[in-house]
C-alpha positions in Angstrom: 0.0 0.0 0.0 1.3 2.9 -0.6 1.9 6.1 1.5 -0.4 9.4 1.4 1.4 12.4 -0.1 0.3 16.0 0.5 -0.3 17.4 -2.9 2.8 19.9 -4.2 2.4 23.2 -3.9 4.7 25.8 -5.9 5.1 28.7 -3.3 6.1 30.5 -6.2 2.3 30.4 -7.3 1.1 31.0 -4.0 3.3 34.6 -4.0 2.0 35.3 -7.1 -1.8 34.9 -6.3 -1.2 37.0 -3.2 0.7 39.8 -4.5 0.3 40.3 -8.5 -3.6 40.5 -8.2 -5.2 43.9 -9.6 -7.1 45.8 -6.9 -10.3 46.8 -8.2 -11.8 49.7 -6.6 -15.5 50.2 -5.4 -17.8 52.3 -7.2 -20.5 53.8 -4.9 -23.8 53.4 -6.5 -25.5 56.8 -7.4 -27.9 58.3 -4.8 -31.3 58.2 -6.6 -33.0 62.2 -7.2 -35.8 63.2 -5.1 -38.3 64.3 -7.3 -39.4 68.2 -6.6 -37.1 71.2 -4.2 -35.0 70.2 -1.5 -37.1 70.6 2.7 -37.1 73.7 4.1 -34.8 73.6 7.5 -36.9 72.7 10.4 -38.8 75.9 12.5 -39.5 75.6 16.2 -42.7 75.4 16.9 -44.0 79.3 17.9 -46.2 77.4 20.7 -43.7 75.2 22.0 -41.3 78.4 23.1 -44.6 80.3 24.6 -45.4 76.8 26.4 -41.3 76.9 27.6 -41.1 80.7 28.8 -44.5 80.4 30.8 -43.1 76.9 32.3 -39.6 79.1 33.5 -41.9 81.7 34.9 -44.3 79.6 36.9 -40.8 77.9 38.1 -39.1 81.6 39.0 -43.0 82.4 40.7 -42.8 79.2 42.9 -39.7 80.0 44.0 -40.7 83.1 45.0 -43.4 82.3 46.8 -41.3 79.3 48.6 -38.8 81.5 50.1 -42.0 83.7 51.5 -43.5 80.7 53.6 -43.5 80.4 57.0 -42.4 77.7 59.0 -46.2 76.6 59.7 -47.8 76.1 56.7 -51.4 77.2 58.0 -49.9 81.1 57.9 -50.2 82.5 54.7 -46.9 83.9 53.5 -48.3 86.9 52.2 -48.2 88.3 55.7 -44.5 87.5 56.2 -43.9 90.4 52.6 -45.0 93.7 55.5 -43.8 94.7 59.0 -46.4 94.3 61.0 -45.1 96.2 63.9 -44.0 100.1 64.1 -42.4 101.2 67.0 -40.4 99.3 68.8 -39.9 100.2 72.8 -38.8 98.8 76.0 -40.6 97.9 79.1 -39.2 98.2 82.3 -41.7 95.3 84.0 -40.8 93.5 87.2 -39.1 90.5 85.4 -36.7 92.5 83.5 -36.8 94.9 80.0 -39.1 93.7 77.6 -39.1 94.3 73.9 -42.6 95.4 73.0 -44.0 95.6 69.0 -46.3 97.9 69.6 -48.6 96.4 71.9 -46.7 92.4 71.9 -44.0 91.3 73.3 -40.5 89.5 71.3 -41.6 85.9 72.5 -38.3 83.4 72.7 -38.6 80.3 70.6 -40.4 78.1 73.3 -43.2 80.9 73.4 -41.9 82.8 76.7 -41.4 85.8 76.9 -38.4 87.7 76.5 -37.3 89.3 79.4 -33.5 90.7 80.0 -32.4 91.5 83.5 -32.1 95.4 84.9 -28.6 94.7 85.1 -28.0 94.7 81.1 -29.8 97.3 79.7 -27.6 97.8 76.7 -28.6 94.4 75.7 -32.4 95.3 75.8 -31.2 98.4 73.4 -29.2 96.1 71.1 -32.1 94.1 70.8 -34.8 96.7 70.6 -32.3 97.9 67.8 -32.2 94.8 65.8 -35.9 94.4 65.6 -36.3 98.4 64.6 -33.9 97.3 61.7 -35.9 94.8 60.3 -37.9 96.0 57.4 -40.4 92.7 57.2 -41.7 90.0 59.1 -39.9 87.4 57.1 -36.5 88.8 58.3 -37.1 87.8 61.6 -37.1 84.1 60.7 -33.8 84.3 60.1 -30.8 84.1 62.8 -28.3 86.5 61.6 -30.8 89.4 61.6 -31.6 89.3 65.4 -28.3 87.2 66.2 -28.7 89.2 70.2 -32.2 87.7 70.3 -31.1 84.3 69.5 -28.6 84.4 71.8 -30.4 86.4 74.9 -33.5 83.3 74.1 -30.3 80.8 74.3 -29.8 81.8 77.6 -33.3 82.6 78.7 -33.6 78.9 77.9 -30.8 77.8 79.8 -31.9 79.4 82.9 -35.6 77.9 82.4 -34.0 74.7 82.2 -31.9 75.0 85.2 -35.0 76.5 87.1 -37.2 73.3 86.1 -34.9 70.5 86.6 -33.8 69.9 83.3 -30.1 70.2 82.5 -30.3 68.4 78.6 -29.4 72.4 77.0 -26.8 73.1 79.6 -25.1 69.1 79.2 -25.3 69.4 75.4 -23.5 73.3 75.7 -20.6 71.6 77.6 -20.1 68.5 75.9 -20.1 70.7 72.5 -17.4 73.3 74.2 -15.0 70.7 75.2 -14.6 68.8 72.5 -13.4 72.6 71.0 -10.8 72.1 73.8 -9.5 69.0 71.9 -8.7 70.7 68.6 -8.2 74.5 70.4 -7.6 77.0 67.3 -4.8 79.1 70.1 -3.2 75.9 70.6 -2.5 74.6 66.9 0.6 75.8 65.6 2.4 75.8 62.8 5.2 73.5 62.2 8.7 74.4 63.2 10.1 74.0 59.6 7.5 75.3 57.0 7.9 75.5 53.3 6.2 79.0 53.2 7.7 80.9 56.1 10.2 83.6 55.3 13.2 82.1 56.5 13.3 79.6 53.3 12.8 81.9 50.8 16.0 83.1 48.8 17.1 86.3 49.9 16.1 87.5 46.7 13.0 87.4 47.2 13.0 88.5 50.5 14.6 91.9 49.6 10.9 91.9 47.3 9.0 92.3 50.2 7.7 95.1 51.5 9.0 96.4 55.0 7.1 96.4 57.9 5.3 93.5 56.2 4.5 90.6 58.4 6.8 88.3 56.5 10.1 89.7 57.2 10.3 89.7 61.2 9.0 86.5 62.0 7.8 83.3 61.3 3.6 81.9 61.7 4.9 79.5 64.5 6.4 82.6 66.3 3.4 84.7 66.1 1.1 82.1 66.8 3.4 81.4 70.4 3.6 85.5 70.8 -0.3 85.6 70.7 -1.2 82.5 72.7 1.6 83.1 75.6 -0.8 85.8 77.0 -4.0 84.2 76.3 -2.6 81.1 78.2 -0.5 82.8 81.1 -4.1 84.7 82.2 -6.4 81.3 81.6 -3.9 79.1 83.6 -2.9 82.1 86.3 -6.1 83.7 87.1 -9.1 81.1 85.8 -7.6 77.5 85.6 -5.5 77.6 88.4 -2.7 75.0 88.2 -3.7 73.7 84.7 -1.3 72.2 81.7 -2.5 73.6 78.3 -0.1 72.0 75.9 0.0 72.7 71.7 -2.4 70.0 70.1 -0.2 69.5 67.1 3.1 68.0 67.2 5.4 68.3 64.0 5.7 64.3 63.3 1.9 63.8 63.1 -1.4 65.2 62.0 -3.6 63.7 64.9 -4.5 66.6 67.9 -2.9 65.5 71.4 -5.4 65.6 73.9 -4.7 68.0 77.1 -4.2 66.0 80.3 -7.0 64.2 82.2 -6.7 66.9 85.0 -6.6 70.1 82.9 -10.1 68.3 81.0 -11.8 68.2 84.9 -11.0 71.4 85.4 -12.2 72.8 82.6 -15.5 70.6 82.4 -16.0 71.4 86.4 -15.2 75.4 85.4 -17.7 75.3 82.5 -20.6 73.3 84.5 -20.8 76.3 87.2 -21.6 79.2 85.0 -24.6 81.1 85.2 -27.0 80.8 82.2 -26.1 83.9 80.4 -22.1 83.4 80.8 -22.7 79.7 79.7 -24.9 80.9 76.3 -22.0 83.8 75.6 -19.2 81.0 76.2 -20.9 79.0 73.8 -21.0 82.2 71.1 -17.4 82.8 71.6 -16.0 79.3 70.9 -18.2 78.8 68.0 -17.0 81.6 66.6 -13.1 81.3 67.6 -13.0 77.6 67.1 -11.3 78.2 70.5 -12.2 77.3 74.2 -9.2 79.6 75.5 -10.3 82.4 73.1 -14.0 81.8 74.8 -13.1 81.9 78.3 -10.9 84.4 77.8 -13.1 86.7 76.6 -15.4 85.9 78.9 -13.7 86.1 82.1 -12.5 89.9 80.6 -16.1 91.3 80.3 -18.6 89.3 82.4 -18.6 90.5 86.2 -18.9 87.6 87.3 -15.2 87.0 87.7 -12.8 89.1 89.4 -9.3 90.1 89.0 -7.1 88.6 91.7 -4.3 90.9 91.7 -2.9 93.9 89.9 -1.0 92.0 87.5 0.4 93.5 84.1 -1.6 90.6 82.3 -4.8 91.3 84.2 -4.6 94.9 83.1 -4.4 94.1 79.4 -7.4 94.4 77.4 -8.7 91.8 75.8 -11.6 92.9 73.1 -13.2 92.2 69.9 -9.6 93.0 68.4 -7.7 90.8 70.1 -10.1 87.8 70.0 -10.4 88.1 66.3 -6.7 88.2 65.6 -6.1 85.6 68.0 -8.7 83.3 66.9 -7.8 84.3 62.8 -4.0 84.6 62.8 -3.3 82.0 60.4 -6.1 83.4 57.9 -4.9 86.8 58.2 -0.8 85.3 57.8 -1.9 83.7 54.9 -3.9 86.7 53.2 -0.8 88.9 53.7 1.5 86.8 51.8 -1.1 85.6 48.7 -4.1 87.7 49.1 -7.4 88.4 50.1 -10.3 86.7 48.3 -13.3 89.3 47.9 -16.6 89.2 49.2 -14.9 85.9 51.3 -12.3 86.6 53.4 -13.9 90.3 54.0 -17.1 89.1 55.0 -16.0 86.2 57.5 -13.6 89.0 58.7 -16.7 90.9 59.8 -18.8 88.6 60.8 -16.3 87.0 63.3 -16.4 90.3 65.0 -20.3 90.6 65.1 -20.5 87.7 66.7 -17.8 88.4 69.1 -19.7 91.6 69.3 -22.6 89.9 70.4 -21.0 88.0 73.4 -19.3 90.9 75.3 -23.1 92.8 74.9 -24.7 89.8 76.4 -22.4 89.0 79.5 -21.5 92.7 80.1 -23.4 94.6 82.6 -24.2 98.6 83.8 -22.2 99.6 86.3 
């Protein structure tokens, strides 16, 4: 039998067939004519913009009349568009200055009525003022038109909560200012070595700076230290007896330190025992520092409810809306030196850190 043999195969052909073939190329096939003029281009349709401009204006109405509704929805909001009230006056009554409308009285949030004590009547102005400002009823929804209001009904709440028993506003104000203590705004500084302070720059660029300007005489770290030495020496000397405040930030790592056990009793213990309208400005001043030093210290420098031990140089310094805000915004305002201020930013949280400061040296401070 004999053996199966693949056929021969000349590769010679095979080249051949694959490379000497003609290409052919492809003739498109003709598009038939449409019979008659080419279409017009396509036209909206007229009632199809009419139907989509009175759709955006029944939006932009809606809107409107959103932002005019009260928080109870059986109100109409048309009411909220007027003042209601004209004058504005102060009572002298037998449970403090009132702040009549007319004929009623500003009610706090719980419905009582808001009475300041005859030992702040600068704060029954202040508020008198606010509402006289107001130029609807709508306003007065609002916190940051009548931010003395809210904060004298803070306290007015505190002090109705102590009277009754019930110590949930006053436990939920110091749990909220100590954990500030943790993460204290006059206790974070800067690192030791930063890539941004003055001292690593080139000289050249150095001699660009203007003089006097913050940049030249020292670095953030320093002015941070500078500003908090003060602020410390008075808080541990004169208020916290005895007490170890220690920078929150170390260089190696990112995570806050806490204070010691002792220095957190203190504190906690110092906090628990003010009165109702120290405890509501404390709160104001370390939400608006990011600082429980900054809040205490301002504090203890207008409220007469602490005294000055001795005659000290430190005791004798005064401690203001100024001083809070630069303590409390030193990194901010190092920064805006060196690359600029941001408009209608950094200008309006400038201010409104001091109106709120404002707010707690009018509450806490009384007429001597």
């Amino acid at each position: 039998m004999r053996p199966y043999r693949a056929p021969y195969r000349c590769w010679q052909c095979t080249a051949r067939l694959l490379h000497t073939s003609s290409a052919q190329a492809a003739n498109p096939v003709p598009h038939p004519p449409a019979p008659g003029p080419p279409p017009k281009p396509p036209n909206a349709n007229p009632a199809f913009v009419d139907d989509r401009v009175a759709r955006k204006r029944k939006q932009a109405e809606q809107l409107r009349l959103g932002r005019q509704l009260e928080a109870t929805p059986t109100k109409p909001g048309v009411s909220l568009q007027k003042r209601f009230w004209k004058d504005v006056v102060v009572h002298d009554t037998e449970d403090g200055y009132q702040i009549h409308l007319d004929s009623r009285p500003v009610r706090t949030a719980t419905k009582s009525v808001l009475a300041v004590p005859r030992s702040k009547p600068q704060l029954a102005t202040a508020i008198a003022h606010e509402w006289d400002s107001l130029v609807s009823a709508q306003q007065a929804l609002k916190q940051h038109y009548i931010p003395l209001t809210s904060l004298a009904s803070r306290a007015i709440d505190v002090e109705s909560g102590d009277r009754s028993g019930d110590t949930s506003i006053r436990d939920s104000i110091i749990q909220m200012v100590m954990g500030y203590l943790r993460t204290d705004t006059l206790l974070c500084w800067a690192p030791e070595k930063n890539l941004h302070d003055p001292s690593q720059n080139t000289s050249a660029n150095m001699d660009e700076r203007a003089p006097g300007s913050a940049s030249s005489a020292e670095t953030l770290r320093s002015r941070q230290i500078s500003v908090a030495q003060p602020i410390i020496a008075h808080l541990t000397m004169h208020i916290w007896p005895g007490v170890e405040l220690n920078p929150v930030l170390e260089s190696s790592n990112i995570m806050p330190t806490p204070q010691p056990e002792m220095t957190q009793q203190i504190v906690q213990g110092w906090v628990s025992g003010l009165p109702a309208y120290e405890l509501a400005g404390l709160e104001r001043g370390v939400l608006a520092s990011k600082s429980m030093c900054i809040g205490a210290r301002l504090l203890t420098q207008w409220s007469p409810h602490f005294g000055v031990a001795d005659g000290s140089e430190v005791d004798k310094r005064e401690f203001g809306i100024e001083e809070a805000a630069e303590a409390s915004s030193l990194e901010v305002s190092w920064q805006t030196q060196m690359w600029g201020e941001v408009e209608d930013t950094h200008d309006v949280d400038k201010e409104d850190l001091r109106r709120q400061l404002g707010s707690v040296i009018i509450l806490v401070h009384t007429h001597s």
